[in-house]
C-alpha positions, 0 to 999 in steps of 0.5 A, spaced: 500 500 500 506 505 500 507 504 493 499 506 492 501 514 492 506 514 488 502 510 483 496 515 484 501 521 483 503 519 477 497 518 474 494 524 476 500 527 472 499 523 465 492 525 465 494 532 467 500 532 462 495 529 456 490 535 457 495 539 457 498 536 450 491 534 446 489 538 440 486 542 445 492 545 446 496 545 440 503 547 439 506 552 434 511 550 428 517 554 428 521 552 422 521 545 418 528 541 417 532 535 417 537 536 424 536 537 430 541 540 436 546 535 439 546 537 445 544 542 451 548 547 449 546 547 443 539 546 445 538 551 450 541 557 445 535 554 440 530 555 445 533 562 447 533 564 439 525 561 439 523 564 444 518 560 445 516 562 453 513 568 449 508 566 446 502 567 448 498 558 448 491 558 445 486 559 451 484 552 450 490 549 454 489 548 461 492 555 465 498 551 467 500 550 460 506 554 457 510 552 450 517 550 451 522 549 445 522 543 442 525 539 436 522 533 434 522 528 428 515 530 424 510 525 423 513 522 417 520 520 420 522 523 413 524 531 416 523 536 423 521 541 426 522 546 431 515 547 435 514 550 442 509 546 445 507 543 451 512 538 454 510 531 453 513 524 456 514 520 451 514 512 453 520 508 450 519 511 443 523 516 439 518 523 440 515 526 434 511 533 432 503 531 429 502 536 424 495 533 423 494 532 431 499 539 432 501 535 439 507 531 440 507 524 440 510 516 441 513 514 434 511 507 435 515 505 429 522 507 432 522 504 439 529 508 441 530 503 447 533 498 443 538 502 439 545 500 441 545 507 446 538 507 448 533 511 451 529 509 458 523 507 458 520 514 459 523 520 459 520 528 458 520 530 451 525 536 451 529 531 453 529 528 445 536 531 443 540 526 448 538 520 443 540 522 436 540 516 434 532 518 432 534 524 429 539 520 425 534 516 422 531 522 418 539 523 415 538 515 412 531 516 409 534 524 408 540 521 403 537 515 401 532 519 399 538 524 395 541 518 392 535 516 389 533 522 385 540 522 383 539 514 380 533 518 377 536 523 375 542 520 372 537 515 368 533 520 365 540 522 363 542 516 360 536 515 357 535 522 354 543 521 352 541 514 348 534 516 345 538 523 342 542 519 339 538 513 336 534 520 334 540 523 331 542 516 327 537 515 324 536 523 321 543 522 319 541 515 315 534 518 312 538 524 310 544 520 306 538 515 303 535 522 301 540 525 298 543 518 295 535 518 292 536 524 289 543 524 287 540 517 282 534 521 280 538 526 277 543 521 274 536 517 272 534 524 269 541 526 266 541 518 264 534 520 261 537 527 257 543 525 254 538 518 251 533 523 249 538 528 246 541 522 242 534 521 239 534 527 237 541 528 234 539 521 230 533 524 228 536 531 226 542 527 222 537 523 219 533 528 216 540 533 215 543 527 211 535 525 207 536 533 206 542 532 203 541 527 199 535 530 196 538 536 193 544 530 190 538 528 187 535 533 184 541 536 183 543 530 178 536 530 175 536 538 173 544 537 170 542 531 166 535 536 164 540 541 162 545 537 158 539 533 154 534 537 153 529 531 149 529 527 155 
């Protein structure tokens, strides 16, 4: 029965530090990243330059509540933020920012007691940065994520370069098959023209010798006309 107290006390708490942190008292988002402070210097010179003491909390939160710095993984473990929200205590997982619920929260997908320098099974939320492992997961999905629009980038690349080339290839076939058909059809043409002209010359040779040889004829006739006038 003399642990009863405590056990009271510590449920009275929770339930206290849960109304205070619901939606009914939501925080505000500062800045949107992918690190965090590293430590409580760090840390406190954040909170110092946020000034989160001096905003004023929603009046819906309970009149105890205040709003304290916090830099927490977002709700999608692909960034963060800086908040000044009422501080939470989290159960054994790493600690996120909701900004649907704008409350923070458990991830229940990165239970930090079992990294290799674990957090404790319960601890306050503006105690977050002493486990960097959480916060090193966003710098693994934040360059896995670079490393892979880069492959994506480097793939269009490839592609665009290959297609460009086939591109270029065939112009340069389909313009050498058009100049070489061309280049037939005006030897075809020429080919046709000097045919035709030989034609032509034998036809003109032909009436020219024809010609000729009428004039021969009639040159004969005439002189024997002359030279025998009873023929």
């Amino acid at each position: 029965m003399s642990d009863f107290p405590k056990i009271l006390m510590l449920f009275l708490f929770h339930a206290s530090m849960d109304k205070s942190n619901g939606t009914t008292c939501p925080g505000s988002v500062i800045n949107n990243g992918t690190s965090c402070p590293k430590n409580l210097t760090e840390w406190d010179i954040a909170s110092k330059g946020l000034k989160c003491e001096a905003i004023p909390v929603a009046p819906t939160c309970p009149s105890e509540s205040k709003l304290v710095y916090h830099c927490l993984l977002n709700q999608w473990s692909n960034g963060t933020v800086e908040v000044c929200a009422p501080p939470w205590f989290i159960s054994g997982y790493c600690a996120m920012y909701s900004l649907d619920e704008k409350r923070i929260k458990n991830n229940f997908s990165l239970d930090c007691t079992n990294f290799s320098k674990p957090c404790p099974a319960r601890y306050i939320s503006t105690d977050a940065y002493k486990y960097q492992r959480c916060y090193d997961i966003v710098l693994t999905k934040t360059r896995k994520g670079n490393e892979s629009k880069d492959d994506l980038l480097l793939i269009l690349m490839v592609v665009s370069i290959f297609f460009l080339l086939v591109a270029g290839t065939v112009i340069t076939v389909l313009c050498f098959k058009r100049k070489k058909n061309r280049k037939g059809q005006e030897m075809n043409n020429c080919e046709e023209y000097e045919k035709m002209k030989a034609k032509v010359d034998d036809v003109c040779a032909a009436e020219t010798k024809q010609k000729k040889d009428d004039e021969i004829k009639n040159f004969i006739e005439l002189h024997n006309k002359q030279s025998n006038p009873l023929l």
